[in-house]
Biopython code that builds the backbone (N, CA, C, O; Angstrom):
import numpy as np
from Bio.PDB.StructureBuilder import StructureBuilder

atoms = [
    (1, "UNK", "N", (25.689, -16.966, 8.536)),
    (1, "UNK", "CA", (24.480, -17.320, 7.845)),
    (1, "UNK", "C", (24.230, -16.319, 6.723)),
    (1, "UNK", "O", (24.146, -15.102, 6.891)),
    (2, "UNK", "N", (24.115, -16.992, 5.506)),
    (2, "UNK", "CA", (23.565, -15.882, 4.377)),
    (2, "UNK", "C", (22.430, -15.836, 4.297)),
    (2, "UNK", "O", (21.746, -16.860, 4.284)),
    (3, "UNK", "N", (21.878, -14.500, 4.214)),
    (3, "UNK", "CA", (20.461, -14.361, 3.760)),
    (3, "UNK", "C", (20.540, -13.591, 2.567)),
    (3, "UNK", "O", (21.034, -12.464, 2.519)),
    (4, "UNK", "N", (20.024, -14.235, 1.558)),
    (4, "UNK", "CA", (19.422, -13.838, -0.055)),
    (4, "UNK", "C", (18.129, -13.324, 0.027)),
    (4, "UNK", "O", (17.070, -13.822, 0.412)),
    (5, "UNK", "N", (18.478, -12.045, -0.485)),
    (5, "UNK", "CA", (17.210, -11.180, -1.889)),
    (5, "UNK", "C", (17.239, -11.310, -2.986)),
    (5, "UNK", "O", (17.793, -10.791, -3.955)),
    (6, "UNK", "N", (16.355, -12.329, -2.711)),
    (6, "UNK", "CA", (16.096, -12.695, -4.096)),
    (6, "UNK", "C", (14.681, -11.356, -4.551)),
    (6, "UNK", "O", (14.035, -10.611, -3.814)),
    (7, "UNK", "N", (14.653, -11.587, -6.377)),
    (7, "UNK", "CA", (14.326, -10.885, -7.043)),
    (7, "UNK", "C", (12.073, -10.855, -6.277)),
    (7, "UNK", "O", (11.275, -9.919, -6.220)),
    (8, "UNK", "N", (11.936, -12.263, -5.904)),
    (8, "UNK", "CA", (10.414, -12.669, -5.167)),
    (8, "UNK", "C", (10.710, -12.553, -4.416)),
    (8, "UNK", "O", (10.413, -13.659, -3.966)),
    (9, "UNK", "N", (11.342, -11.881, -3.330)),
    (9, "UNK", "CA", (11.380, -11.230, -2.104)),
    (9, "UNK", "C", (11.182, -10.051, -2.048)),
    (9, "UNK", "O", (10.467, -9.511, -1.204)),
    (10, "UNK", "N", (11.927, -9.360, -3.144)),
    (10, "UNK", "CA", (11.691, -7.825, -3.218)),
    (10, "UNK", "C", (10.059, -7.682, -3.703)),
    (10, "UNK", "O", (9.449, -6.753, -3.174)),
    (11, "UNK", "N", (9.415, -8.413, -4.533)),
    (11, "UNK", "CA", (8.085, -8.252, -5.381)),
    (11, "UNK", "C", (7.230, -8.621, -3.979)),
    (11, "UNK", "O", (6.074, -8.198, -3.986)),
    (12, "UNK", "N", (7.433, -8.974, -3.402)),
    (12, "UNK", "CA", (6.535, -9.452, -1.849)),
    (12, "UNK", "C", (6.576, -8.549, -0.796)),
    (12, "UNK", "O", (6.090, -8.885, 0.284)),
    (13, "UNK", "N", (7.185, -7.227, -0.971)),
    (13, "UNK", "CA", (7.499, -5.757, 0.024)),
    (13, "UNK", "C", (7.999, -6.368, 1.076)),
    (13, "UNK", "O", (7.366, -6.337, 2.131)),
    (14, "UNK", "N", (9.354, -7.106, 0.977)),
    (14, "UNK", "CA", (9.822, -7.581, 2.612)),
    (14, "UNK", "C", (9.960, -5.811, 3.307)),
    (14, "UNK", "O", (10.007, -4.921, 2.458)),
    (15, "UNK", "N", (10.005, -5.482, 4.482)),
    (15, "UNK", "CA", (10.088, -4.748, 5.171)),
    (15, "UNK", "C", (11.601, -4.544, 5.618)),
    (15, "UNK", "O", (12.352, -5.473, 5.918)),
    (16, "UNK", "N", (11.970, -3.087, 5.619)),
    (16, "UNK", "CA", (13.302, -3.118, 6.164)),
    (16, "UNK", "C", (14.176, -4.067, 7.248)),
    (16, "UNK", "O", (15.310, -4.490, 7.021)),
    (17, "UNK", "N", (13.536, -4.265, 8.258)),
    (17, "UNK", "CA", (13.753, -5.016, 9.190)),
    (17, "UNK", "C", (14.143, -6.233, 8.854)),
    (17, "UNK", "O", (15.021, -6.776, 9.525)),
    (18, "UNK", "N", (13.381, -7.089, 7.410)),
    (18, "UNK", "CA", (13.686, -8.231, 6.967)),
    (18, "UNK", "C", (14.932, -8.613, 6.492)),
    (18, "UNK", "O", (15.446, -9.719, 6.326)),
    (19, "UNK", "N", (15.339, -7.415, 6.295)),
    (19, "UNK", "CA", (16.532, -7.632, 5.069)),
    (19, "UNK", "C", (18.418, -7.642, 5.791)),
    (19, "UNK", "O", (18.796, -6.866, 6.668)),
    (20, "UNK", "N", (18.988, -8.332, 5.362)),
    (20, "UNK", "CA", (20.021, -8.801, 6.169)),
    (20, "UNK", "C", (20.724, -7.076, 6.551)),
    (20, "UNK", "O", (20.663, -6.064, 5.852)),
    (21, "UNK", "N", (21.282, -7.250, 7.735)),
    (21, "UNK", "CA", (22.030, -5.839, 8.120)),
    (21, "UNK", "C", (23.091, -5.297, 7.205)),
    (21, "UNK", "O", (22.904, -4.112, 6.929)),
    (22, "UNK", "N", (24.138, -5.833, 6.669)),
    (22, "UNK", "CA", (24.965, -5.468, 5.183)),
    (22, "UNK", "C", (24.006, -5.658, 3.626)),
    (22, "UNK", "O", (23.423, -6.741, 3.576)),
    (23, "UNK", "N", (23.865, -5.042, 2.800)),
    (23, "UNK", "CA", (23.576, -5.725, 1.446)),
    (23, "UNK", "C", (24.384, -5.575, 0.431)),
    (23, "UNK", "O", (24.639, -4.392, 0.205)),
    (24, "UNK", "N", (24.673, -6.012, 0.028)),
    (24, "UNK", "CA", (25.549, -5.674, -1.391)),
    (24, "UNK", "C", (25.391, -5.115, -2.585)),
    (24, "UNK", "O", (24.295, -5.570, -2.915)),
    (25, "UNK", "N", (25.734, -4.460, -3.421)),
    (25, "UNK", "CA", (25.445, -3.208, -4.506)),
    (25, "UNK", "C", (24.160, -3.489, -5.066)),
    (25, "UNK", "O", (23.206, -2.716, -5.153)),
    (26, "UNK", "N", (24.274, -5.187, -5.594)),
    (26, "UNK", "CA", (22.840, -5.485, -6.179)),
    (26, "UNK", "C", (21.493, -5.790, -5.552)),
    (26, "UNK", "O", (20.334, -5.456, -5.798)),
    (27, "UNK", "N", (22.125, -6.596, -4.595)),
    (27, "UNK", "CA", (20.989, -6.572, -3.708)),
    (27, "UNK", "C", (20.197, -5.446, -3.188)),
    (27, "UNK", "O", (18.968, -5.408, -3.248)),
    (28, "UNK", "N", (21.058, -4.387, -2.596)),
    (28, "UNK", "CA", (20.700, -3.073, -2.552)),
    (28, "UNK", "C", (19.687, -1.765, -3.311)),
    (28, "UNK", "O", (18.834, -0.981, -2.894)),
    (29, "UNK", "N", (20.384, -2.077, -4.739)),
    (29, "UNK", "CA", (19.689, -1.418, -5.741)),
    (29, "UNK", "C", (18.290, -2.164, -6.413)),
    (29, "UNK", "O", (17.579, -1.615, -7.254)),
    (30, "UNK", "N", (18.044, -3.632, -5.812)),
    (30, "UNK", "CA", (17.176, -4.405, -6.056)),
    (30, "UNK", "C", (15.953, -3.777, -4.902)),
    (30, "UNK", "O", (14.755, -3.959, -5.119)),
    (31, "UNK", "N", (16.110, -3.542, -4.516)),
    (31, "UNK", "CA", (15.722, -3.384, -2.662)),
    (31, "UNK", "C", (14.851, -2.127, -2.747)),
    (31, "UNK", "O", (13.731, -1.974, -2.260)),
    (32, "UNK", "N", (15.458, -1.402, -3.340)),
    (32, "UNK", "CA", (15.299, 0.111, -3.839)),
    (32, "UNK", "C", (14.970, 0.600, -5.275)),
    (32, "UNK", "O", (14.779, 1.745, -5.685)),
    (33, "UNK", "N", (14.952, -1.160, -6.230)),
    (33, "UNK", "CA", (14.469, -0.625, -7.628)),
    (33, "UNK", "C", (15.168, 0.140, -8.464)),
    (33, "UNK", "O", (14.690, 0.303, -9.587)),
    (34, "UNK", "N", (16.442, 0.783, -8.130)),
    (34, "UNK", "CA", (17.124, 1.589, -9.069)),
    (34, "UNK", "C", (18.240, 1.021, -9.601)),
    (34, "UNK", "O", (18.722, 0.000, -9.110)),
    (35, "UNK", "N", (18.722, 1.585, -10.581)),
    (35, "UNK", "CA", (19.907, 1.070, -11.703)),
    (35, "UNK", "C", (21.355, 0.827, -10.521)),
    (35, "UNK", "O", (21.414, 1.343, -9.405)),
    (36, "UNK", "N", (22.249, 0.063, -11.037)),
    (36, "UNK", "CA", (23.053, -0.127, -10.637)),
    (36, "UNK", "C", (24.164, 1.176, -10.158)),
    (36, "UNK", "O", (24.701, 1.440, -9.082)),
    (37, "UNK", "N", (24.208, 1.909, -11.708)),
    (37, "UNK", "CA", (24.477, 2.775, -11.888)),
    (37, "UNK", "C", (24.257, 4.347, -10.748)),
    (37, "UNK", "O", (25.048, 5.133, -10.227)),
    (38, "UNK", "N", (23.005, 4.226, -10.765)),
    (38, "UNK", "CA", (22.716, 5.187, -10.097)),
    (38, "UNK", "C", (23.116, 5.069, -8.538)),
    (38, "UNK", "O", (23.349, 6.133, -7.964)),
    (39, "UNK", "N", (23.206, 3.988, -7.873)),
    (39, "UNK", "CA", (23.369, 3.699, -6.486)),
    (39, "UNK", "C", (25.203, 3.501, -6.336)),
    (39, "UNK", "O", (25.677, 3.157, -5.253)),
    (40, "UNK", "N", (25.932, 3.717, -7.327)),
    (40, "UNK", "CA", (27.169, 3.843, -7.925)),
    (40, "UNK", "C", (27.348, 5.127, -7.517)),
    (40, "UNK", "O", (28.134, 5.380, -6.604)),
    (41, "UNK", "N", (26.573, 6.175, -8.208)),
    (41, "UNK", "CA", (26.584, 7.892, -8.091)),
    (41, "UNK", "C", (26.009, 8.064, -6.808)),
    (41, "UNK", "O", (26.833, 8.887, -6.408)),
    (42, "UNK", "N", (25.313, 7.940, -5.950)),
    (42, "UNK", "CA", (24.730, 7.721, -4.891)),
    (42, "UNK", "C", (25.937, 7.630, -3.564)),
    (42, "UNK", "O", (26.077, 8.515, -2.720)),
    (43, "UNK", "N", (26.613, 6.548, -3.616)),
    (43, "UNK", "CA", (27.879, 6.245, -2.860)),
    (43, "UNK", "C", (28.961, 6.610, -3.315)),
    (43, "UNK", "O", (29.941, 6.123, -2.750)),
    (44, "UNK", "N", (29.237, 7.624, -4.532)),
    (44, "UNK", "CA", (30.105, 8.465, -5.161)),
    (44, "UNK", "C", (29.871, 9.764, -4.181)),
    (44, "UNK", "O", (30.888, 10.279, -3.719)),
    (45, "UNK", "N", (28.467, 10.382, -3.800)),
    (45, "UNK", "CA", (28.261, 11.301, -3.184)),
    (45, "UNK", "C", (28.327, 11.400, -1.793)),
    (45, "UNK", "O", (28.240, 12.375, -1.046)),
    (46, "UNK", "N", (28.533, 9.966, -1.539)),
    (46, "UNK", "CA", (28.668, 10.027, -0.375)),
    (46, "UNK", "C", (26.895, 10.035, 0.365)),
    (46, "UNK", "O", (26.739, 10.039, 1.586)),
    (47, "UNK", "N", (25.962, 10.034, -0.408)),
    (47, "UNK", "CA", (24.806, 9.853, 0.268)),
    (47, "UNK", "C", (24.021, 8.683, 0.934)),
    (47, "UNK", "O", (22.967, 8.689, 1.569)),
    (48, "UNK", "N", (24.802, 7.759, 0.615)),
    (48, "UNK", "CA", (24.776, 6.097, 0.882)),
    (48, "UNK", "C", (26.617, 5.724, 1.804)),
    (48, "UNK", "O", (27.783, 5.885, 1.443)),
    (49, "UNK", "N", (26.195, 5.382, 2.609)),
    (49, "UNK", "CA", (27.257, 5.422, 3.217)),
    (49, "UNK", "C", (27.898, 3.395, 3.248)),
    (49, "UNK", "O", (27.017, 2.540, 3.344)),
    (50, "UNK", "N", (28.957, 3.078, 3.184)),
    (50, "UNK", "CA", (29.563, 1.603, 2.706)),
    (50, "UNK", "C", (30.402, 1.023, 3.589)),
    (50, "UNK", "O", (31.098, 1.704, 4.343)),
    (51, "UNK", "N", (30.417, -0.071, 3.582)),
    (51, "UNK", "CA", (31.803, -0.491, 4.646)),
    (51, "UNK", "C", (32.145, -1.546, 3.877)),
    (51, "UNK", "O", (31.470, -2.555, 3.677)),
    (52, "UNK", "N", (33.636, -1.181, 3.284)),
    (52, "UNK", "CA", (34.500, -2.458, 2.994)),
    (52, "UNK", "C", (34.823, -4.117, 3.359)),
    (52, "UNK", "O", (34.970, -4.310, 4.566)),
    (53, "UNK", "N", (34.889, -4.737, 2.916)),
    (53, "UNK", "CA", (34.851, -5.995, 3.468)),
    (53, "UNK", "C", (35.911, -7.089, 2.782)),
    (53, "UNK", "O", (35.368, -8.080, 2.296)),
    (54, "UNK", "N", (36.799, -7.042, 2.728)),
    (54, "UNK", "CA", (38.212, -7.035, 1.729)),
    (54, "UNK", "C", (37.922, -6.402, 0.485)),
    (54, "UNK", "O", (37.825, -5.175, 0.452)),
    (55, "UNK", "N", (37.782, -7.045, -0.473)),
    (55, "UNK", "CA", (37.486, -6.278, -1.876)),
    (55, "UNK", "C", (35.894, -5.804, -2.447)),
    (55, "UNK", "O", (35.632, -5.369, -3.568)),
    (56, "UNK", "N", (34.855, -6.058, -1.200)),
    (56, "UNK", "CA", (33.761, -6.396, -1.523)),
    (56, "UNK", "C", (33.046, -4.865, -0.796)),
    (56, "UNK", "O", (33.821, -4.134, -0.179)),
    (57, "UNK", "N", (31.914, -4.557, -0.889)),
    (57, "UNK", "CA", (31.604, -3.219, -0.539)),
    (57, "UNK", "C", (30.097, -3.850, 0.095)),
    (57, "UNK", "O", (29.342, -4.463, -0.659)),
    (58, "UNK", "N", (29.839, -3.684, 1.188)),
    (58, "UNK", "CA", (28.455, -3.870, 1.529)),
    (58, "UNK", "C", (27.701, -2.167, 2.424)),
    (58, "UNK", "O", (28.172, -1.456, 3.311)),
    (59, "UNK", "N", (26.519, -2.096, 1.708)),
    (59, "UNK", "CA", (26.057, -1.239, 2.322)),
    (59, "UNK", "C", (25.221, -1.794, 3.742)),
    (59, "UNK", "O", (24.639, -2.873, 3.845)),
    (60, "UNK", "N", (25.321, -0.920, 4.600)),
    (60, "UNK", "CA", (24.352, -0.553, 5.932)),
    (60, "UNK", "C", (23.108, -0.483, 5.718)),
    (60, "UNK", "O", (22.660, 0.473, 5.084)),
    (61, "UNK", "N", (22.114, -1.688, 6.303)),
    (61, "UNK", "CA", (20.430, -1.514, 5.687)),
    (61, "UNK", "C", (20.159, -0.074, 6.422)),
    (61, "UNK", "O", (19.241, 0.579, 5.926)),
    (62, "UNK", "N", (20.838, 0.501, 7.539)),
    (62, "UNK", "CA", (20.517, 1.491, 8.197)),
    (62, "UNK", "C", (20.842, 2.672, 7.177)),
    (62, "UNK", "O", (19.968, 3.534, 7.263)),
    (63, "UNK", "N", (21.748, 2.958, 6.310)),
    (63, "UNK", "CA", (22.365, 3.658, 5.587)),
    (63, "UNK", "C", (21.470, 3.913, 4.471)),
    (63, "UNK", "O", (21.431, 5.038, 3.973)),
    (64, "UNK", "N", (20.391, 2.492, 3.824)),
    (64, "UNK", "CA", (19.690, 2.991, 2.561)),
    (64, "UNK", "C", (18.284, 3.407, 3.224)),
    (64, "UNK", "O", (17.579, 4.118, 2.507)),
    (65, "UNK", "N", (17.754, 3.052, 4.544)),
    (65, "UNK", "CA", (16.509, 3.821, 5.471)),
    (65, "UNK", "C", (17.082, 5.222, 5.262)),
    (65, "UNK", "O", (16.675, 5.880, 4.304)),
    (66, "UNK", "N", (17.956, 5.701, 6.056)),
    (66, "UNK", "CA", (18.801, 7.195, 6.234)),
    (66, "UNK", "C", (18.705, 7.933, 5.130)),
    (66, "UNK", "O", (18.366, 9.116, 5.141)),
    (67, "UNK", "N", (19.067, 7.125, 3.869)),
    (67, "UNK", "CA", (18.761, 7.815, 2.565)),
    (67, "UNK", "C", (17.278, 8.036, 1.996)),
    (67, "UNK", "O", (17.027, 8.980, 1.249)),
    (68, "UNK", "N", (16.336, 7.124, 2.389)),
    (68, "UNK", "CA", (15.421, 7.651, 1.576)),
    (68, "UNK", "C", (14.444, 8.140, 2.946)),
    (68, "UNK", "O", (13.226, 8.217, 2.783)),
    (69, "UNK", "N", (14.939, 8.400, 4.036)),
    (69, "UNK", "CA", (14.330, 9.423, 5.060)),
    (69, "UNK", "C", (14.725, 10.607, 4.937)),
    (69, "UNK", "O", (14.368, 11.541, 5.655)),
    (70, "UNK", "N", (15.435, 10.659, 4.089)),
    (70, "UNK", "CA", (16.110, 12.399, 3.583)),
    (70, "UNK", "C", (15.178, 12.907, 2.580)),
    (70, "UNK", "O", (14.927, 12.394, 1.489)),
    (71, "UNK", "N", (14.549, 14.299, 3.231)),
    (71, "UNK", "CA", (13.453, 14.644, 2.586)),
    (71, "UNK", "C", (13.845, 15.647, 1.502)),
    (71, "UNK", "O", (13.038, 16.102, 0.692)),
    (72, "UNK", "N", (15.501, 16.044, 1.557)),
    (72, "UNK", "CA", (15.719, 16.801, 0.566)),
    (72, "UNK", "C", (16.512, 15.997, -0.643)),
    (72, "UNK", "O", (16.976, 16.665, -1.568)),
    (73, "UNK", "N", (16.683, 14.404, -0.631)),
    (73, "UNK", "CA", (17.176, 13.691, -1.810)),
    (73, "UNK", "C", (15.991, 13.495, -2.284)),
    (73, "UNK", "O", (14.900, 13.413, -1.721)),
    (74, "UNK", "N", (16.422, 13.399, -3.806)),
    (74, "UNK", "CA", (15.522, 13.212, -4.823)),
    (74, "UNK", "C", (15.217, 11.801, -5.046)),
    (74, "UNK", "O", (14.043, 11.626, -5.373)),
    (75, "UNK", "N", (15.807, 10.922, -4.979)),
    (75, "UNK", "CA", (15.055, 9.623, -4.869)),
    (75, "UNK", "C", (13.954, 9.323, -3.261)),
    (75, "UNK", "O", (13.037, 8.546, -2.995)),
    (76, "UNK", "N", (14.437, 10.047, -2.762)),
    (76, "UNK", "CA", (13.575, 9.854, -1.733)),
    (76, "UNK", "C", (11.972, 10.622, -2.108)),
    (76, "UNK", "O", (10.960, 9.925, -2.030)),
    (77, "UNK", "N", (11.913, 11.578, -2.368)),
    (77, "UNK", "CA", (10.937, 12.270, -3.087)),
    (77, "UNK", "C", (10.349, 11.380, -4.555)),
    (77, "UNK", "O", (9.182, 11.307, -4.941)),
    (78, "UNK", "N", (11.262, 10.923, -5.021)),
    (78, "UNK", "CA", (10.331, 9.924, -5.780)),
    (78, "UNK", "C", (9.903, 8.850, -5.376)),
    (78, "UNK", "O", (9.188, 8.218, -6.154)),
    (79, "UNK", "N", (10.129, 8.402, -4.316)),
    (79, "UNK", "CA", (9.639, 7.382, -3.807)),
    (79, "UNK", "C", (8.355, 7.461, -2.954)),
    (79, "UNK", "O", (7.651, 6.495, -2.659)),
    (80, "UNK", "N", (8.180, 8.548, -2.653)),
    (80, "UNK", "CA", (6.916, 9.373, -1.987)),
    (80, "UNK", "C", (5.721, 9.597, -2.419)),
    (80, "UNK", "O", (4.931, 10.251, -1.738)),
]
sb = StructureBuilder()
sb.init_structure("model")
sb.init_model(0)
sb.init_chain("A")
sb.init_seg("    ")
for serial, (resi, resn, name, xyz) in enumerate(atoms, 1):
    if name == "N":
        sb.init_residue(resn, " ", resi, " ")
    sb.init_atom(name, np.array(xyz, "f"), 0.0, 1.0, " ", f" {name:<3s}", serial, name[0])
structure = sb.get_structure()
């Protein structure tokens, strides 16, 4: 079953819990409001953690909670 985030899902504060257990780069950075780019450098650092899926990369909804419960990342602090 697919579940879509759409762009009026995110504007409606779905709650973590809502959101499918994998998301994918955009969906992700939709989720969280930030550039593509940046959530690129993010899982470059290894601060967002990913699991492969043949050629496709889905993040862990548990993985972008983990990140912005980190009180010493800076997006998490801006989000505060």
């Amino acid at each position: 079953m697919k579940v879509e985030v759409s762009e009026r899902a995110v504007a409606a504060s779905v709650t973590f819990g809502e959101l499918p257990l994998g998301l994918t780069v955009d969906e992700a950075r939709r989720v969280l409001r930030i550039g593509r780019r940046q959530l690129y450098q993010a899982i470059a650092r290894r601060d967002v953690h990913t699991v492969k899926v043949g050629r496709s990369i889905r993040i862990p909804r548990s993985s972008l909670e983990a990140w912005l419960a980190d009180p010493d990342h800076e997006l998490a602090q801006s989000v505060r």
